[in-house]
Backbone as JSON Lines, residues from 0, in Angstrom:
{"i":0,"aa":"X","n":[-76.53,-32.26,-64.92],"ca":[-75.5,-32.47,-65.92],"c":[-75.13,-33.95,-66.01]}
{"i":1,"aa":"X","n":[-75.13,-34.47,-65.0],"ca":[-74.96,-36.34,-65.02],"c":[-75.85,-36.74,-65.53]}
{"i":2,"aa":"X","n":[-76.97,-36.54,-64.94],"ca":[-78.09,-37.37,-66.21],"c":[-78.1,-37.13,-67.36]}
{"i":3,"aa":"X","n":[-77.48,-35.86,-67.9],"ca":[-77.8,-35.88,-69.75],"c":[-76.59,-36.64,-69.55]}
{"i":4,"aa":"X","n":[-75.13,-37.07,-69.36],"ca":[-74.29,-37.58,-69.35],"c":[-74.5,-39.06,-69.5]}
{"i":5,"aa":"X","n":[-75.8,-39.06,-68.53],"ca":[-76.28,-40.86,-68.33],"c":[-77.18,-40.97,-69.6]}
{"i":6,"aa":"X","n":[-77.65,-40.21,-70.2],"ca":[-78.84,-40.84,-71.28],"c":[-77.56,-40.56,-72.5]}
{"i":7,"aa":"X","n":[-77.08,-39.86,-72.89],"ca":[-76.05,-39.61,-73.51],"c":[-75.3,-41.07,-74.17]}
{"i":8,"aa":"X","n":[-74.89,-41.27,-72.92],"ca":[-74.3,-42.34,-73.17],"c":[-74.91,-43.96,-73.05]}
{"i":9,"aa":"X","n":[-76.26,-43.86,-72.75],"ca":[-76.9,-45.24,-72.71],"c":[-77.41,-45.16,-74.29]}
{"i":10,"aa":"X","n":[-77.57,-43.97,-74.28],"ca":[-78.14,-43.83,-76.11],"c":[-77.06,-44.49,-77.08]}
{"i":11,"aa":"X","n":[-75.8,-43.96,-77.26],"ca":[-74.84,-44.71,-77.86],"c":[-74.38,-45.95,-77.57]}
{"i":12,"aa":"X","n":[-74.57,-46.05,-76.33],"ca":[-74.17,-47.88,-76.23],"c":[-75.61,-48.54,-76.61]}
{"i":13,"aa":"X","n":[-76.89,-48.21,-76.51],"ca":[-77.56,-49.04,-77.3],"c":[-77.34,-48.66,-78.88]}
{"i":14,"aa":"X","n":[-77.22,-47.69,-79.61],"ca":[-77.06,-48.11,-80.85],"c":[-75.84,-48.7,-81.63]}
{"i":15,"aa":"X","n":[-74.73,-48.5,-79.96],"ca":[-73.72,-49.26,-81.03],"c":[-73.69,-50.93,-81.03]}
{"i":16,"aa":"X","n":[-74.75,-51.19,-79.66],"ca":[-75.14,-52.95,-79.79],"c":[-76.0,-53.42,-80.85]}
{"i":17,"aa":"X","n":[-77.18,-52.12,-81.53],"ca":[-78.13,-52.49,-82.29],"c":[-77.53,-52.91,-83.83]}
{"i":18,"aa":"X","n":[-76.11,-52.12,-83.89],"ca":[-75.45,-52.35,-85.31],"c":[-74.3,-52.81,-85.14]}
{"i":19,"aa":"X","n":[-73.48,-52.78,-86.04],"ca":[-72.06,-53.33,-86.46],"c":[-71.77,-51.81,-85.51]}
{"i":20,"aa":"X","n":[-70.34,-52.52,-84.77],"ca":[-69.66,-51.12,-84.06],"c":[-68.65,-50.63,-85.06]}
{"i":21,"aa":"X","n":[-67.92,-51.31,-86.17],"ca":[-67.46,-51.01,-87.29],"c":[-68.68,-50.02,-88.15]}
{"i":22,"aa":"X","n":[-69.49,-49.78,-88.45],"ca":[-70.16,-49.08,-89.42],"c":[-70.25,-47.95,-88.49]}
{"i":23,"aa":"X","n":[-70.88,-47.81,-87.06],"ca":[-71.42,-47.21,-86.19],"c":[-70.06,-45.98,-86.25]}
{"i":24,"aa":"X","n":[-68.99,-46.54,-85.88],"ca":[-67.7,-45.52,-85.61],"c":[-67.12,-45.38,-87.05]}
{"i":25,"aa":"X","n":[-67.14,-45.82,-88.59],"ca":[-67.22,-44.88,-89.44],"c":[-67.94,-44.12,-89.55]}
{"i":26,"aa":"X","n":[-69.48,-44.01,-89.29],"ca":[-70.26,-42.71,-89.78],"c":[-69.84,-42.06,-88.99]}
{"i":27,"aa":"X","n":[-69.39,-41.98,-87.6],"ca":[-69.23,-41.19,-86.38],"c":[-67.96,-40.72,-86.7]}
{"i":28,"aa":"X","n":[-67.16,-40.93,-87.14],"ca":[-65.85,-40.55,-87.97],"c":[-65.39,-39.56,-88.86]}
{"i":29,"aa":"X","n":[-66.29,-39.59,-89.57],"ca":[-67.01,-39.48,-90.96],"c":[-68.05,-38.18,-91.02]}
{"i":30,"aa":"X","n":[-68.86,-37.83,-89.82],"ca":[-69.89,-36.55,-89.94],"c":[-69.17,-36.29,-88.9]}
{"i":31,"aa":"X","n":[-67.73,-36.18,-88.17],"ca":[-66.97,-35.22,-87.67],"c":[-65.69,-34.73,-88.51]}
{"i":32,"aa":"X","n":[-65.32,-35.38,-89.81],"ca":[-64.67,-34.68,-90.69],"c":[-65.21,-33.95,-91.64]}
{"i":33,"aa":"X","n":[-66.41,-34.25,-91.91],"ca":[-67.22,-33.39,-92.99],"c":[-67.42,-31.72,-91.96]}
{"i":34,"aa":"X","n":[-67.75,-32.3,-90.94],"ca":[-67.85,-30.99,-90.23],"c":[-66.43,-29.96,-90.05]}
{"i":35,"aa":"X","n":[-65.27,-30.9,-89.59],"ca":[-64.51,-29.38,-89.52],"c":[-63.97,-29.38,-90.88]}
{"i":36,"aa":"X","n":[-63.84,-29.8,-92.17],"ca":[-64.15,-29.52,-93.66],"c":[-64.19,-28.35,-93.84]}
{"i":37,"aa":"X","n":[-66.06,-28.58,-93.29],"ca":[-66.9,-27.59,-93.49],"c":[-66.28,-26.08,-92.63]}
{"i":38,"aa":"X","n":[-65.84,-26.12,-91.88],"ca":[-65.32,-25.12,-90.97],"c":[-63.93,-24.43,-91.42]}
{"i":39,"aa":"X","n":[-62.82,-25.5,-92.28],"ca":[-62.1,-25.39,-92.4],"c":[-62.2,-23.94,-93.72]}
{"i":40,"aa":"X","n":[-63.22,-24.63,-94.53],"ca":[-64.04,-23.83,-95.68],"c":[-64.18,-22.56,-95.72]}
{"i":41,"aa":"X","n":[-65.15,-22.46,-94.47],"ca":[-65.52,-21.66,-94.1],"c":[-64.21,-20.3,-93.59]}
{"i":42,"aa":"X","n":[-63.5,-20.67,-92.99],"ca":[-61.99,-20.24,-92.52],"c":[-61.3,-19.81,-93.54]}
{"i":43,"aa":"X","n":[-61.09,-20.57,-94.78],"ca":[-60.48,-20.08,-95.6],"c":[-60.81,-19.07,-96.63]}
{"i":44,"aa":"X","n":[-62.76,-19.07,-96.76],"ca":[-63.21,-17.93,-97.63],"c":[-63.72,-17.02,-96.99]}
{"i":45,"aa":"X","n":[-63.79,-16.97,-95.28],"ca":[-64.07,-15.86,-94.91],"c":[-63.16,-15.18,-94.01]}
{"i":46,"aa":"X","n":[-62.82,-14.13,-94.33],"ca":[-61.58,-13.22,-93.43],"c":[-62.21,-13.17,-92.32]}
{"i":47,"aa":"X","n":[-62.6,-12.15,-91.59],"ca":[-63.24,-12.45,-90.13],"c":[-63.4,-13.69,-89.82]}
{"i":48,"aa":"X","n":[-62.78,-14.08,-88.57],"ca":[-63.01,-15.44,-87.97],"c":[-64.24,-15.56,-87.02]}
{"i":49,"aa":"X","n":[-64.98,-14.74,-86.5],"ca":[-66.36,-14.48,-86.02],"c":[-67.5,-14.52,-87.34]}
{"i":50,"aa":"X","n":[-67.63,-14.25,-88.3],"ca":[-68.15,-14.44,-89.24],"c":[-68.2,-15.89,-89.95]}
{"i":51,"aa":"X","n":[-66.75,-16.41,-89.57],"ca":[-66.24,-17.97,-90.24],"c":[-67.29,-18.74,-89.57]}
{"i":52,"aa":"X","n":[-66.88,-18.31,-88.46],"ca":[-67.01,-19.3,-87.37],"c":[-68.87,-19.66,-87.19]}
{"i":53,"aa":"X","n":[-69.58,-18.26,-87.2],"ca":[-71.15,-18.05,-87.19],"c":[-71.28,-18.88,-88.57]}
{"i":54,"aa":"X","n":[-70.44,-19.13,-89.79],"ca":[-70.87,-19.27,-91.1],"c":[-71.17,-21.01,-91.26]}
{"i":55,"aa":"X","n":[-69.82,-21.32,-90.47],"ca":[-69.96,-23.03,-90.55],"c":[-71.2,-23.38,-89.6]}
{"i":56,"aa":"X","n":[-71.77,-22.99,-89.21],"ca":[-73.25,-23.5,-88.69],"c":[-74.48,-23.07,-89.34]}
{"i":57,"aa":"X","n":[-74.6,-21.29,-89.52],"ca":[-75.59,-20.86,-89.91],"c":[-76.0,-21.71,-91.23]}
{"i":58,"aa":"X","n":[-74.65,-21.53,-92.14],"ca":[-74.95,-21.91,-93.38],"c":[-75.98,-23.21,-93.75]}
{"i":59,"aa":"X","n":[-74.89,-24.16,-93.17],"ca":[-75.56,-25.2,-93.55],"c":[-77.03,-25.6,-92.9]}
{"i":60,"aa":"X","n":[-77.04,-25.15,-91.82],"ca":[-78.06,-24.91,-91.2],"c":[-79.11,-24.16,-92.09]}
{"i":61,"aa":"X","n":[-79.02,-23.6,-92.05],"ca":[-79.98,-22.5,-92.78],"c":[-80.49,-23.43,-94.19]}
{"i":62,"aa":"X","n":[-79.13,-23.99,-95.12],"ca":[-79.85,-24.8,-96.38],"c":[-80.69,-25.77,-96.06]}
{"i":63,"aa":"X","n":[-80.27,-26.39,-94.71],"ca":[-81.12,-27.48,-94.05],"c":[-82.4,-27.37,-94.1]}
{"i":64,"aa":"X","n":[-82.73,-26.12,-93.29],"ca":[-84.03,-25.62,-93.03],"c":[-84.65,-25.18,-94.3]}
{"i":65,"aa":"X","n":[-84.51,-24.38,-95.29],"ca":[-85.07,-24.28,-96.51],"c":[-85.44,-25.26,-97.43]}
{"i":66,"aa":"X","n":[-84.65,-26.06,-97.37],"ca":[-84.59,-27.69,-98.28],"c":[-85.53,-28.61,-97.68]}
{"i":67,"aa":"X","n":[-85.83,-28.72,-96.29],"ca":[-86.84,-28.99,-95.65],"c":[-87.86,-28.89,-96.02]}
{"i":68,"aa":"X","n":[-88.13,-27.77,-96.15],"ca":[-89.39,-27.11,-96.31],"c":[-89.43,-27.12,-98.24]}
{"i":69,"aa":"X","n":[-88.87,-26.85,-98.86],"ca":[-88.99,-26.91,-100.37],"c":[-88.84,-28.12,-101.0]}
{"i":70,"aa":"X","n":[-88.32,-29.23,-100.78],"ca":[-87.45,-30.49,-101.18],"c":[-86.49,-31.4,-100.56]}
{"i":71,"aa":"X","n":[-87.77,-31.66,-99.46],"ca":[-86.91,-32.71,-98.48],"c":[-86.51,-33.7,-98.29]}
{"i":72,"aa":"X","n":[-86.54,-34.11,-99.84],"ca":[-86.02,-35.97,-100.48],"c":[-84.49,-35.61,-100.83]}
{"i":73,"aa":"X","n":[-84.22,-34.14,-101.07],"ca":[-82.82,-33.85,-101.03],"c":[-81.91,-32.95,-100.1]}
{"i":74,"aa":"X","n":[-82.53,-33.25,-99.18],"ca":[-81.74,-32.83,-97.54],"c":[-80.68,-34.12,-97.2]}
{"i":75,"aa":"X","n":[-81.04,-35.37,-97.69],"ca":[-80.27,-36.23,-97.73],"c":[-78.78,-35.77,-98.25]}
{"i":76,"aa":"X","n":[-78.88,-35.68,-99.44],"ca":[-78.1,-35.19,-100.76],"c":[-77.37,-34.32,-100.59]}
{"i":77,"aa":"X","n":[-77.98,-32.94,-100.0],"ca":[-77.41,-31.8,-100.43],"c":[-76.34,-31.01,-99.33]}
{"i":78,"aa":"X","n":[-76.82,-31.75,-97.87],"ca":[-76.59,-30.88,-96.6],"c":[-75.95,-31.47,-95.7]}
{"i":79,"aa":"X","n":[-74.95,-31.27,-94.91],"ca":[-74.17,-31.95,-94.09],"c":[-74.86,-32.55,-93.04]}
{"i":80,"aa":"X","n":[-75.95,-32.36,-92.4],"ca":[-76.77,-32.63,-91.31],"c":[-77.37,-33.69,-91.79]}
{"i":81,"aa":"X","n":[-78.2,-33.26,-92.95],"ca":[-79.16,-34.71,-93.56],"c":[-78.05,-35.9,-93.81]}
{"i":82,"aa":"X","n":[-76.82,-35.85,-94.47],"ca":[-75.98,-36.71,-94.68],"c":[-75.42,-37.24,-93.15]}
{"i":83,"aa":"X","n":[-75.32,-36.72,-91.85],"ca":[-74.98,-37.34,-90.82],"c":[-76.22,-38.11,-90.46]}
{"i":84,"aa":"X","n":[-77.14,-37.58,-90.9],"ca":[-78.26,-38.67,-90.41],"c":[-78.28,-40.13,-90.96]}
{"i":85,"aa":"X","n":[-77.76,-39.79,-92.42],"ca":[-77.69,-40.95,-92.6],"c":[-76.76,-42.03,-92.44]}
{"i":86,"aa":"X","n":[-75.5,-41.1,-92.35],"ca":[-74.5,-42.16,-91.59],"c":[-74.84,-42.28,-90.19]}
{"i":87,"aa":"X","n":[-75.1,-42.17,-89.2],"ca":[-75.69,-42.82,-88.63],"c":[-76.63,-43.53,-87.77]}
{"i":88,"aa":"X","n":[-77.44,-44.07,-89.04],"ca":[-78.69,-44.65,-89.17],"c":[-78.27,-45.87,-89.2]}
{"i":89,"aa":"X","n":[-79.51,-46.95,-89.28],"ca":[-78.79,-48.19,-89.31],"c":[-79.92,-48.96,-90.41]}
{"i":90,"aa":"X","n":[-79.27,-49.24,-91.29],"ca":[-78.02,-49.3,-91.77],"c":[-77.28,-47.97,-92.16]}
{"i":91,"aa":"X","n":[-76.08,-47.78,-92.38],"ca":[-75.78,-46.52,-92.56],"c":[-75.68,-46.18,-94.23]}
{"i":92,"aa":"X","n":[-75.99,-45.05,-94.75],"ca":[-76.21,-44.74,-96.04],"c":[-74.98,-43.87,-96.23]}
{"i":93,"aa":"X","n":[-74.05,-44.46,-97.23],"ca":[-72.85,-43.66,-97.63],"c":[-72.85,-43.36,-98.49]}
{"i":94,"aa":"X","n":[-74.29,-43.51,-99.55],"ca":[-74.3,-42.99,-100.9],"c":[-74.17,-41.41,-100.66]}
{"i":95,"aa":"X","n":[-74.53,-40.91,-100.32],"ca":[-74.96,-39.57,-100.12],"c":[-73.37,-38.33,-99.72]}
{"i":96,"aa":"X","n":[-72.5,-39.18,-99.65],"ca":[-71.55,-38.6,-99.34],"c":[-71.06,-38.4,-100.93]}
{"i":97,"aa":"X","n":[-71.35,-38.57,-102.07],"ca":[-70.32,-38.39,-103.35],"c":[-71.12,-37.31,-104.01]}
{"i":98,"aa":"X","n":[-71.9,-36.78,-102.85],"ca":[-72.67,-35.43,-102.93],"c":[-72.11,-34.49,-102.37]}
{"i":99,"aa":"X","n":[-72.41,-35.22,-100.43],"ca":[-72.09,-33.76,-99.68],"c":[-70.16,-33.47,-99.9]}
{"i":100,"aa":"X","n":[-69.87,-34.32,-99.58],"ca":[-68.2,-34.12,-99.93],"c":[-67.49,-33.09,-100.78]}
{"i":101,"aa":"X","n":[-67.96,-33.79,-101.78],"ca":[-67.8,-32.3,-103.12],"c":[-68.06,-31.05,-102.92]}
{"i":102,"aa":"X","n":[-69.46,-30.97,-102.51],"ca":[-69.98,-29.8,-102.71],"c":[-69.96,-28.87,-101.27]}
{"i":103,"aa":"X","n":[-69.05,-29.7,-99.95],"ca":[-69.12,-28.99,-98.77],"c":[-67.87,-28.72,-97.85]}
{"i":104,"aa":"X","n":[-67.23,-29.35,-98.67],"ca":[-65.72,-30.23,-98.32],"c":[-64.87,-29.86,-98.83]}
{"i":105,"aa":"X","n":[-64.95,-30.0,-100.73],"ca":[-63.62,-29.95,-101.5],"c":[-64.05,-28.59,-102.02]}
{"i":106,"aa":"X","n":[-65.0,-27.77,-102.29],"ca":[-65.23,-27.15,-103.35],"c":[-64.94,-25.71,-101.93]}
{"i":107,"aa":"X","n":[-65.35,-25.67,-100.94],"ca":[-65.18,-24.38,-100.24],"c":[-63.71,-24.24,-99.89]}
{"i":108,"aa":"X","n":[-63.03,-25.7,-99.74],"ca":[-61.31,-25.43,-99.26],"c":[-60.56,-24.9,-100.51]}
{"i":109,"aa":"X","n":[-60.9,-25.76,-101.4],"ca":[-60.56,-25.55,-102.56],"c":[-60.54,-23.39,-103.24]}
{"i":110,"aa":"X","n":[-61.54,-23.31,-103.35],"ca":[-61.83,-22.09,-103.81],"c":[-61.07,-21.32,-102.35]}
{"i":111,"aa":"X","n":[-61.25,-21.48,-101.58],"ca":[-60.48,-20.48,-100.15],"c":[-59.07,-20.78,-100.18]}
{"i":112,"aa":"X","n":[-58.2,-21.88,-100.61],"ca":[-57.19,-22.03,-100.92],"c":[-56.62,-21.39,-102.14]}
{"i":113,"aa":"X","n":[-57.24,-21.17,-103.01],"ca":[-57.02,-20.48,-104.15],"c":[-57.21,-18.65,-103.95]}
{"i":114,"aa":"X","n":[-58.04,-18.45,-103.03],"ca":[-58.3,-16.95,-102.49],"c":[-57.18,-16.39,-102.24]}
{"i":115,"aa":"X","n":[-56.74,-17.69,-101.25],"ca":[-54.88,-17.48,-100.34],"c":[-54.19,-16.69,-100.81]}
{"i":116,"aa":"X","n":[-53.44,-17.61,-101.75],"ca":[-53.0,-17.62,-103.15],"c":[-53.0,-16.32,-103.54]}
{"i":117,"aa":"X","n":[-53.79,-15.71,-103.96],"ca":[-54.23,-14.86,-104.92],"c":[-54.19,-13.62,-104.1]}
{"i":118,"aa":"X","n":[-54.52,-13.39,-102.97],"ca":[-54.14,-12.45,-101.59],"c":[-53.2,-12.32,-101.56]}
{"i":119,"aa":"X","n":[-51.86,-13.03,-101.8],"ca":[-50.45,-13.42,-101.38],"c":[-49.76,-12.59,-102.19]}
C-alpha cells in the first residue's frame, strides 16, 4: 500500500513540475466537480440511491466505452472521462468543457430538480 502511495505521488509531483501548477490544480479542480455534478444528477433523477450511485459511473462509463469504439475524436467532447483527460494533459484543453458541462452537469440537475418539484 506505500508503494502505490510512493508512485502515486512521485507521479503528481512530476507532472505538476512539468506544467504550470496553476493550470495543473484547475483541471484537478475542475474533473472533481464535473464528477460529483455528475453524481449529484444522477441523485436527483434516480430514486434508489444504489441505482444513483451504480449510475454515476456505469453511465458515463459505459458512453465512454461505446464512443471509443464508434467515434473516438468525440470522447473528448462528449464524456466526462475523455474531458478529464484533457484537463489534465499538458497543455490542458478547456475547450471541451462548453460540451461536457451542459450536457453532464446542468442538463441532469436541472431536469432532476424539476422531477423534485413536480413529486412535491
Amino acid at each position: 500500500m506505500t508503494a502505490i502511495g510512493v508512485a502515486v505521488a512521485s507521479a503528481l509531483i512530476g507532472v505538476a513540475i512539468a506544467r504550470s501548477p496553476g493550470s495543473f490544480v484547475a483541471g484537478a479542480v475542475l474533473v472533481q466537480v464535473i464528477a460529483q455534478l455528475v453524481g449529484t444528477g444522477s441523485g436527483l433523477l434516480i430514486r434508489r440511491r444504489w441505482v444513483a450511485m451504480a449510475a454515476t459511473i456505469v453511465v458515463p462509463m459505459t458512453v465512454t466505452a461505446v464512443l471509443t469504439v464508434v467515434a473516438p475524436d468525440l470522447v473528448r467532447w462528449l464524456t466526462p472521462y475523455g474531458n478529464a483527460k484533457s484537463l489534465l494533459a499538458d497543455p490542458p484543453g478547456f475547450v471541451g468543457l462548453a460540451v461536457v458541462v451542459p450536457l453532464w452537469c446542468v442538463l441532469p440537475n436541472v431536469l432532476g430538480l424539476r422531477r423534485r418539484r413536480v413529486l412535491r
